[in-house]
C-alpha positions in Angstrom: 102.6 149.0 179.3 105.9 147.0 179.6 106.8 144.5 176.8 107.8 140.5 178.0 110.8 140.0 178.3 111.8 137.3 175.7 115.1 136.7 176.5 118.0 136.5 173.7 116.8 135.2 169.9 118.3 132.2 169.2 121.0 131.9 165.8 119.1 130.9 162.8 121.2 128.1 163.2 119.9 126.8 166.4 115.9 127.3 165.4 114.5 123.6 165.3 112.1 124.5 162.5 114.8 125.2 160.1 116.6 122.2 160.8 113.7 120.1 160.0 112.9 122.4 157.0 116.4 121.6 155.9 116.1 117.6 156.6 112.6 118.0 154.3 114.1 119.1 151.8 117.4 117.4 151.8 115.0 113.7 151.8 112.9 115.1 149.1 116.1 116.0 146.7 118.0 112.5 148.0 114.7 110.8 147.3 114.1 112.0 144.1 117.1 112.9 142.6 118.3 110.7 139.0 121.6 111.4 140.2 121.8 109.3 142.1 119.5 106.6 140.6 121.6 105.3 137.5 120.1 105.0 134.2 118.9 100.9 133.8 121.2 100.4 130.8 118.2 99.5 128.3 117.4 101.5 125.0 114.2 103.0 124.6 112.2 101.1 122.5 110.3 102.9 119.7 106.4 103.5 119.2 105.5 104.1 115.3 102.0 106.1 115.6 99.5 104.2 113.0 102.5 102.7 111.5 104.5 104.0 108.7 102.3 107.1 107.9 101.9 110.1 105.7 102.4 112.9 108.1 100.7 116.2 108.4 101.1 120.1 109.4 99.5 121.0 112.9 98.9 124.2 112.8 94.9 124.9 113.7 94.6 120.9 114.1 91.3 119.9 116.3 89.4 117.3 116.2 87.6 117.6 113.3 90.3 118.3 110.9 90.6 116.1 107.9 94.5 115.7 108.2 94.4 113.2 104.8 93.7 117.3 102.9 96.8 118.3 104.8 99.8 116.0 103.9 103.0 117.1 103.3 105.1 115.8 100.7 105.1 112.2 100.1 108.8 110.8 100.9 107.6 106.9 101.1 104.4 104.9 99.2 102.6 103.9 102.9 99.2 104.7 103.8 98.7 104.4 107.7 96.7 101.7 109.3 97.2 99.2 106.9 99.5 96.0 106.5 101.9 97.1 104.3 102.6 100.4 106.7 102.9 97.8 109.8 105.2 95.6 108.1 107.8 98.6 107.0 107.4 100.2 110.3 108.5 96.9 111.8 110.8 96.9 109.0 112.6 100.2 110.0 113.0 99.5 113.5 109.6 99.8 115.8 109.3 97.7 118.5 105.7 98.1 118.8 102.9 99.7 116.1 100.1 101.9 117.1 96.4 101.7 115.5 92.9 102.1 115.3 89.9 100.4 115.4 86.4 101.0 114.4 83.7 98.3 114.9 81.8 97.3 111.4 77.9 96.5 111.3 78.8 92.8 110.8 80.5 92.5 114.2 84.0 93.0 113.7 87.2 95.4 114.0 88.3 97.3 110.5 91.6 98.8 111.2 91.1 102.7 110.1 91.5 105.8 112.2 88.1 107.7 111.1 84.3 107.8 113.0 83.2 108.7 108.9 84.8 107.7 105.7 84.6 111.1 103.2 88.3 112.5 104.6 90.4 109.5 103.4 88.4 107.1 101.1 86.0 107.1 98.1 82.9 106.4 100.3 80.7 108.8 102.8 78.7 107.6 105.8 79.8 106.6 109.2 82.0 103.3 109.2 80.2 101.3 111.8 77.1 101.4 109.3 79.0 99.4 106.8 79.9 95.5 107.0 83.4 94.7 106.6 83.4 93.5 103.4 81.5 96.7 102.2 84.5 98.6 103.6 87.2 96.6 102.3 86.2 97.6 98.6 87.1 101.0 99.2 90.0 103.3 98.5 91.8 104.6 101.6 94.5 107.0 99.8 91.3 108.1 97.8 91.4 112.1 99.5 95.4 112.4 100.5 96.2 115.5 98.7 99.6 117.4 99.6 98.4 120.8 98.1 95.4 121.5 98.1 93.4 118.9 96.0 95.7 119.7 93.1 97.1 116.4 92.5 95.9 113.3 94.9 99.2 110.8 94.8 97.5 107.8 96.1 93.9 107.1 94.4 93.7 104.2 92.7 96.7 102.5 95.4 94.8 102.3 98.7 91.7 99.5 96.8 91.3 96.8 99.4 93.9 97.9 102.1 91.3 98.1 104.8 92.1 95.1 107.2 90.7 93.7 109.8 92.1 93.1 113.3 91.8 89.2 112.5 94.1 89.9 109.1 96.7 92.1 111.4 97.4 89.1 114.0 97.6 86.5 111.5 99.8 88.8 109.7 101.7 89.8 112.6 101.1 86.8 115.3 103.8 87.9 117.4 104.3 91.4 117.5 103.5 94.3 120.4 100.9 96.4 119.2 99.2 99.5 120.8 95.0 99.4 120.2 93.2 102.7 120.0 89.8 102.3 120.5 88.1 105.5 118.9 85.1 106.1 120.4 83.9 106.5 124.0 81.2 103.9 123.9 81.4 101.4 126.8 79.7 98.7 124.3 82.6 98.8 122.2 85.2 98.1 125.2 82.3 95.3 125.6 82.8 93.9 122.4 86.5 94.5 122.0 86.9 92.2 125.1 85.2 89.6 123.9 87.3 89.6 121.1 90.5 89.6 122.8 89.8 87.2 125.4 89.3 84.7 123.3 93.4 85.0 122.3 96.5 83.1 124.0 97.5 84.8 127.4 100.9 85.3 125.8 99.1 87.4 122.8 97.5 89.5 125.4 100.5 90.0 127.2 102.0 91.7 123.7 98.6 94.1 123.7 97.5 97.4 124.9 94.2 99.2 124.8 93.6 102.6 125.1 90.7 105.1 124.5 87.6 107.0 125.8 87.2 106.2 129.7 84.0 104.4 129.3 84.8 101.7 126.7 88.2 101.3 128.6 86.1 100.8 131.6 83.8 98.3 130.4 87.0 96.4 128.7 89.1 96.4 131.9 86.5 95.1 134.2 85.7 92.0 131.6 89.8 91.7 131.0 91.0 92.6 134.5 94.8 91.4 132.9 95.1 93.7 130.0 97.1 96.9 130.3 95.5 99.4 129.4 95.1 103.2 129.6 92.7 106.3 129.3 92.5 109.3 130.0 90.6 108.4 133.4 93.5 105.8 134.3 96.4 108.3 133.7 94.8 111.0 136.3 94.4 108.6 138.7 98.2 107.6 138.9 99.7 111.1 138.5 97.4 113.0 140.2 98.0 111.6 143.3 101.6 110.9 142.2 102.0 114.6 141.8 100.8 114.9 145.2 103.2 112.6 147.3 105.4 111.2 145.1 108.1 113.1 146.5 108.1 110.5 149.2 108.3 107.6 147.0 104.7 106.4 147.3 103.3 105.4 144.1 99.6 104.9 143.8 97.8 101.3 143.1 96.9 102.9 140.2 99.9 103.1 138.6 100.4 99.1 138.3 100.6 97.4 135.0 99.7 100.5 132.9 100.6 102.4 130.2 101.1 106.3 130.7 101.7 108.6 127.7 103.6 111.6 129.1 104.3 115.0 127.2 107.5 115.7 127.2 107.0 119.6 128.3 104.9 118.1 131.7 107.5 115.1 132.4 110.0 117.3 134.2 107.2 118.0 137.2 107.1 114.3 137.9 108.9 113.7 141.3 112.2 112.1 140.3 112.1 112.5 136.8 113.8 110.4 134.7 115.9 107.8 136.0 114.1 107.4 139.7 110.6 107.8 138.0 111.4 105.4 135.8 112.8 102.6 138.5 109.6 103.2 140.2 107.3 102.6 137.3 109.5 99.8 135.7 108.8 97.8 139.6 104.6 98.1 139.3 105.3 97.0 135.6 104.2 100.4 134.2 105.0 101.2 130.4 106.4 104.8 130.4 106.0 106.6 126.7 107.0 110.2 126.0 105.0 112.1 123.7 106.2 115.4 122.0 105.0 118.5 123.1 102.0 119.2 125.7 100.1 116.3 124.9 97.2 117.8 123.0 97.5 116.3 119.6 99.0 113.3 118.1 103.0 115.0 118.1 105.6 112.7 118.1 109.9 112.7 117.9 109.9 112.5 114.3 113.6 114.1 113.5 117.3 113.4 114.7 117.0 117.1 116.6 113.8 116.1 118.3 115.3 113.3 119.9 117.9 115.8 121.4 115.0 116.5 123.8 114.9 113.1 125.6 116.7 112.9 128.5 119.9 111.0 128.7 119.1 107.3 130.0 115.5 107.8 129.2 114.1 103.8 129.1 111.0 104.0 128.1 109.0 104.3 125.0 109.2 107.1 122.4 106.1 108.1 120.1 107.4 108.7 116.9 105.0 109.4 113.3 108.7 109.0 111.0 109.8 106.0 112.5 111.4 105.4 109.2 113.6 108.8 110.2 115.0 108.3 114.2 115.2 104.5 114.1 118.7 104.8 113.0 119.6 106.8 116.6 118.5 103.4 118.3 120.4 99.8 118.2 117.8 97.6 116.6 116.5 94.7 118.3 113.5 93.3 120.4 113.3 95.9 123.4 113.5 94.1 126.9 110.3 95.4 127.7 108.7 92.7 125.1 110.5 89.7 125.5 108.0 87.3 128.5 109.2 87.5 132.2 110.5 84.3 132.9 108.5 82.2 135.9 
């Protein structure tokens, strides 16, 4: 059988196919690279986790870890979650504060991290069964032990430091604050909605929720306006970020959000930092960086870990020691909290 005759191959360097390989991946590096997008100037501004906080040893750490029995140390008198914690994080240099809510059997918002009050305080039960004043007479440095229930350096200090939500904005009418909602019970988003709507739009503007999917949900679709995030809201912007967001589209979903990105994934983000940034900075998407892979509550909380963020990084950096990297930052309000002008 005689074989076709083909004729000469052409040069590799006359093939059409490689030449629009080549242009692919030329736009794709030109369109993503922070090279040549220059860094926007502004400092990060600095997220203090629960406040100023007694920090804790990860290693085993789930979910149902008491981390009050685990507590290095103490190098500084605050108990997260409460006022005095708020005011010193402010104090040392966060621009916005991080806590938790529970809902109380009377109708309102204690500000405390637990579903159930044996790890921390001097009472047991769940802590929506109690009213707020019932919780407010409790101990919350009652349990915090740094070795082993051998000594426990703050019972008898942590008698009425409880607040409630109400207490935190009158205390702090102006101030950003992150709001962790606890649970994943849409009736919760429910009634933390009705809550918040009845504040100034300017107050709301200083705000973010974020949570279980559900009670997000429920709170987004009653307060269309308020930035929030979940865990259901963060796949649906990188996901299909991921995707095609090596052409510059950005999904709907990533407008007026908040994404909390660990810093071992934020490298596989098309045009990470500087061009990622510029494109989440134009839907008016917070960007915060998270230490590690995401899975626990890790945080920049020394000098070295801050070697880690990229140069030019703008965003927001989640930090348990604010009280220890604040000094690496100019102080001041951050841009990213001072009203767009009309």
């Amino acid at each position: 059988m005689n074989k076709r005759n083909s004729g000469p191959r052409k040069p590799i360097w006359k093939r059409k196919s490689l030449w629009i390989l080549l242009f692919f991946v030329a736009f794709v590096y030109v369109n993503n690279s922070s090279l040549l997008e220059g860094p926007s100037g502004r400092e990060p501004f600095l997220l203090a986790h629960r406040g100023m906080a007694q920090t804790f040893h990860m290693e085993g750490i789930t979910n149902e870890t008491c981390t009050a029995e685990r507590i290095y140390p103490p190098e500084h008198p605050f108990l997260e979650n409460t006022i005095p914690s708020m005011q010193a994080a402010f104090d040392a240099g966060a621009d916005i504060v991080e806590l938790d809510v529970q809902p109380t059997k009377d109708g309102k918002f204690a500000v405390f991290h637990d579903w159930t009050l044996g790890c921390r305080t001097n009472g047991e039960g769940v802590t929506r069964d109690f009213s707020l004043a019932e919780l407010q007479k409790l101990d919350v440095g009652y349990n915090y032990t740094p070795d082993g229930g051998a000594t426990y350096p703050f019972r008898g200090k942590g008698i009425g430091l409880m607040p409630s939500l109400d207490e935190v904005f009158s205390q702090f009418p102006a101030q950003p604050f992150l709001i962790h909602v606890k649970s994943n019970d849409p009736s919760e988003g429910v009634m933390l909605a009705d809550y918040l709507q009845k504040l100034p739009a300017e107050r709301l503007a200083s705000l973010t929720v974020y949570g279980g999917d559900e009670p997000i949900a429920t709170l987004h679709e009653k307060l269309p306006q308020m930035r929030v995030m979940s865990m259901a809201t963060l796949k649906s912007c990188l996901i299909p970020y991921i995707a095609v967001g090596w052409s510059g589209y950005v999904p709907n979903a990533c407008s007026h959000t908040q994404l909390h990105i660990p810093d071992k994934i934020a490298p596989l983000l098309w045009g990470w930092p500087n061009r990622f940034m510029e494109r989440m900075d134009a839907q008016d998407t917070r960007v915060i960086l998270v230490a590690g892979s995401g899975d626990v509550s890790s945080g920049f909380d020394t000098l070295e870990d801050l070697q880690r963020i990229p140069d030019g990084f703008s965003g927001g950096i989640w930090t348990n020691r604010i009280d220890r990297i604040a000094a690496a930052y100019k102080h001041g309000e951050s841009s990213y909290f001072v009203p767009k002008s009309e």
